[in-house]
N, C-alpha and C positions, 0 to 999 in steps of 0.2 A: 165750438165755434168761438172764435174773437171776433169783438166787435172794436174798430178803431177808429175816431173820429178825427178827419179831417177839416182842420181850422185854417180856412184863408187868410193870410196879409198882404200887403199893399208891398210892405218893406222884412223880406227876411231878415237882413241885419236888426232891423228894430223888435222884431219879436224874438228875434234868438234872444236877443241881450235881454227881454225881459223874462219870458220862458225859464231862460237858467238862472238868471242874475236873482230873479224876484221871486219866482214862483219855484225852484230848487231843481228843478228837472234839468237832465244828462243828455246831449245831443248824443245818439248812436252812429248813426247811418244818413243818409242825404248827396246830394250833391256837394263838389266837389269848394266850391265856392259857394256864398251868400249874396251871389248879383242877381238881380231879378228878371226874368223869374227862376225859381230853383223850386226845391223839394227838401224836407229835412225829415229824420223820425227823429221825437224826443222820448226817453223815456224816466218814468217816476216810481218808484215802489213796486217793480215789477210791471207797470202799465206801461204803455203807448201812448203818443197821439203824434198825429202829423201836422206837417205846417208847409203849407202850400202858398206861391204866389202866383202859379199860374193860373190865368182867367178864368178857367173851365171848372176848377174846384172849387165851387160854392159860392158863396159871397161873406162879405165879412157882415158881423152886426148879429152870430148867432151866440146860443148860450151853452155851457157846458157845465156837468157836473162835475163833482170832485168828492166823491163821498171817503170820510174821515172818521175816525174812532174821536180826535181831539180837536175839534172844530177853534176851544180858544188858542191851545198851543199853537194848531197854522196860523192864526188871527197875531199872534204875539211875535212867532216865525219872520211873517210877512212886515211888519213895526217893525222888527232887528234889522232888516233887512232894505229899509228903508221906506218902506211904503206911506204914502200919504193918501189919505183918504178926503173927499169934495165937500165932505160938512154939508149935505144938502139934507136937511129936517125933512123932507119930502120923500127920501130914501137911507131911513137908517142904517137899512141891510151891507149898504154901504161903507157905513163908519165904524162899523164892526158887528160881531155875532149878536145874532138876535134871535130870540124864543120866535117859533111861526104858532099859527092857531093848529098847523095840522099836524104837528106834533114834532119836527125838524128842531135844530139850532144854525144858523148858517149865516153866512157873509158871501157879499160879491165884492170881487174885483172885474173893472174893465183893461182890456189888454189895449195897446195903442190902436188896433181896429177898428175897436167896440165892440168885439167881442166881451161877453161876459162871463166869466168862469165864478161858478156860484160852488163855495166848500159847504158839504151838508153834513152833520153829523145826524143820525135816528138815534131820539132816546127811546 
């Protein structure tokens, strides 16, 4: 069994661009255009996910995982690549990889939705 999550946006040009641009993933398959609403499959390291702007698929504002052998190398990846992090002291997980109590290492980025795509590495 595969399991493949589908991630709503508002704007498929603006998640594509971030999707690949930022987060390194390969658009496969999709519709034909990026006017909304459409459908796209991205893929990464062998995985999937979708990206949907039609109504019916979900809402935005959920969280995903990403689970990683090198949690700093994506953290340093995503800095090459431009990423700027919100310096909010409130949410370091944010501004880069961080030790959890449950035994993880991980970082979130928000995607222009707010979706939240959280990289976990298990020590």
């Amino acid at each position: 069994m595969t399991i493949i999550p589908i991630v709503r946006c508002d704007s498929m040009r603006q998640s594509l661009a971030f999707y690949i641009q930022m987060l390194g993933f390969e658009r496969i398959e999709g519709d034909d255009d990026a006017d909304d609403p459409s459908f796209c499959v991205l893929s990464r390291d062998g995985d999937q996910l979708y990206l949907s702007s039609h109504p019916g698929d979900g809402k935005c504002g959920q969280a995903i995982v990403m689970e990683t052998d090198d949690v700093d190398g994506e953290w340093q990846a995503l800095r090459r690549r431009g990423l700027r992090t919100p310096g909010n002291p409130e949410s370091p997980v944010h501004d880069g990889p961080v030790n959890q109590t449950w035994g993880s290492r991980e970082f979130y980025v928000d995607d222009p939705d707010g979706n939240t795509i959280r990289f976990v590495q298990w020590k």
